[in-house]
C-alpha positions in Angstrom: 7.2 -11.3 5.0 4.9 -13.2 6.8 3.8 -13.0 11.3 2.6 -16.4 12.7 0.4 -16.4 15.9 0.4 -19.8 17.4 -2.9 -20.0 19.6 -3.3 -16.7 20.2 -5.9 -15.4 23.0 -6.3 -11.8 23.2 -8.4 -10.5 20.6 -7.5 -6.6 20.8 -3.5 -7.8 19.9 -4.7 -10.0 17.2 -6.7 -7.1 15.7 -3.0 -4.7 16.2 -1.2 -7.2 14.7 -3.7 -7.8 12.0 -3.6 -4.0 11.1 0.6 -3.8 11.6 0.0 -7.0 8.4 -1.8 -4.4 6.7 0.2 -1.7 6.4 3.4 -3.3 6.2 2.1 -5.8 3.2 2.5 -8.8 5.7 0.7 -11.9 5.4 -0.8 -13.3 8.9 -0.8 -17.2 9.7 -3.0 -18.0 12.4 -2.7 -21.2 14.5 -5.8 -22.5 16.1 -7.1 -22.8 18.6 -8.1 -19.4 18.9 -9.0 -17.5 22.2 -11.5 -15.5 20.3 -13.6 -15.8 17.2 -11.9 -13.6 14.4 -15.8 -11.6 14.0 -15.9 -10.2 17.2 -16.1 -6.7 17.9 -12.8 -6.0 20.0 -10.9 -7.7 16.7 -11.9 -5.7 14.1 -11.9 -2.6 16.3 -8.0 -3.1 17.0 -7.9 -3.9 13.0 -10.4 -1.3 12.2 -11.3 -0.8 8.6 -8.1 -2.7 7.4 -9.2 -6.1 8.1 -10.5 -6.6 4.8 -7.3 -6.0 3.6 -5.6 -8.7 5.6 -3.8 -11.4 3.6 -5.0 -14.3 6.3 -4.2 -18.1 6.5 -6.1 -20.1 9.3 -4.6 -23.8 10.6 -5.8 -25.8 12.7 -2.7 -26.7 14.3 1.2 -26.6 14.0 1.9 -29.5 12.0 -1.3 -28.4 9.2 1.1 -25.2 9.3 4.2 -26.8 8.1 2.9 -28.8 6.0 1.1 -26.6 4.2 4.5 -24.3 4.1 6.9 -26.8 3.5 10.4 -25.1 3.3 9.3 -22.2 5.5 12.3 -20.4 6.9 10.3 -19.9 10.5 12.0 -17.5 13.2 10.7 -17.9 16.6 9.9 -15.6 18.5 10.9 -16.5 22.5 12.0 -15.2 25.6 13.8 -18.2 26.2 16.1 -18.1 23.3 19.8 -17.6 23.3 20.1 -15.6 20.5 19.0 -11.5 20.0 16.5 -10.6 16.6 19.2 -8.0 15.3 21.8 -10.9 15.3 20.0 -13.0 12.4 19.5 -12.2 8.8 15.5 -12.2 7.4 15.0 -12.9 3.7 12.4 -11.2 2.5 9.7 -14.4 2.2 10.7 -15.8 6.1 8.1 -16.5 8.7 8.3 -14.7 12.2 6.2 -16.7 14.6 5.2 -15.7 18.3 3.3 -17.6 20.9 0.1 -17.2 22.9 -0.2 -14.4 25.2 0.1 -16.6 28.6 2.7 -19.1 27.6 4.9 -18.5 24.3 5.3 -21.0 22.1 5.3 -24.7 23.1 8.8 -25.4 24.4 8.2 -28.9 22.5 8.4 -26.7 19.2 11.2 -24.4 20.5 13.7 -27.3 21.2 13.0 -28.7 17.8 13.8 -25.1 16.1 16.4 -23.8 18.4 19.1 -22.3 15.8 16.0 -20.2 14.6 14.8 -18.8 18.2 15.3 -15.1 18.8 14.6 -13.0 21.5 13.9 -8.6 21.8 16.3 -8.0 24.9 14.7 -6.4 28.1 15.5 -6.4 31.8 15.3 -9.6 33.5 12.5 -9.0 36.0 10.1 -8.6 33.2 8.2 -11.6 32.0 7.5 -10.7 28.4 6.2 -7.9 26.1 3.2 -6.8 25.2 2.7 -9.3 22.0 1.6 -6.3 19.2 4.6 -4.8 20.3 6.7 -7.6 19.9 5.3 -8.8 16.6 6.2 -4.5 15.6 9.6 -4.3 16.8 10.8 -7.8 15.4 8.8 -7.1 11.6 10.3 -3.8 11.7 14.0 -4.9 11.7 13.6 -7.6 8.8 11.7 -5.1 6.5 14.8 -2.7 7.6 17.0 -5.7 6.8 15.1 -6.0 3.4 15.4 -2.3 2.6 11.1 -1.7 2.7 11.7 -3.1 -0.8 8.0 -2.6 -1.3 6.8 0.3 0.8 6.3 4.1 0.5 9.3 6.4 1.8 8.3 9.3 2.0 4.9 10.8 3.7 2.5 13.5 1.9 0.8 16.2 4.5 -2.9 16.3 4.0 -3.8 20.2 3.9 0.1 21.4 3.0 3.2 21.1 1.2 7.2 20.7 1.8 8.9 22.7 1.2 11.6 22.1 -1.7 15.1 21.2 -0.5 
């Protein structure tokens, strides 16, 4: 699975997402330009000791992202699109892409991609949310969709035990 941030500006929900990547075994594409630089202090206290970790790809624009992922299957990530995230199917190797913090992604790019523009339902007097959040909640359904082929079920206690069913 793979997140795309196109121009993101808020370093704290870069360093979420980042850490989300991390723990999910997510790959993060980041489209420049940046609203931060990727060594301040806020980003790698959101990503905290994970960031290492972080499968990261750097563009300098949209079109060096395509090109560089020719064949992507991108989903993008709106709220102007007509169609809800739990109505599409993820394949386990598609791209999720969201959009800067103030603005989304450029309609220009929208248009172009519309049968691949999803949307987290909310009430209509609400701009947008929180991008971490969104970035979670849409990831979370195409792993579910993909079965967490690759991730750990089941949680271990640290000091304890389960008891045996």
């Amino acid at each position: 699975m793979n997140i795309v941030l196109h121009q993101p500006e808020i370093p704290q929900n870069t360093g979420n997402i980042g850490r989300t990547c991390v723990a999910t075994g997510t790959a993060l594409h980041l489209i420049e330009p940046l609203g931060f630089q990727l060594d301040e202090k806020s980003v790698r206290r959101a990503g905290m000791d994970y960031w290492p970790k972080l499968k990261l790809n750097r563009y300098t624009n949209y079109e060096e992202f395509r090109a560089k992922n020719p064949g992507a299957r991108v989903w993008m990530a709106t709220t102007k699109a007509k169609r809800l995230y739990t109505e599409v199917e993820f394949g386990p190797d598609d791209y999720i892409m969201f959009g800067k913090e103030s603005a989304g992604i450029p309609e220009e790019i929208l248009v172009e991609n519309e049968p691949f523009c999803i949307r987290i339902p909310m009430l209509p007097d609400i701009r947008s949310l929180n991008l971490s959040n969104s970035v979670s909640i849409i990831l979370y359904e195409a792993l579910r969709q993909n079965a967490f082929s690759h991730m750990q079920m089941q949680g271990e206690l640290h000091r304890l035990k389960w008891k045996e069913n």
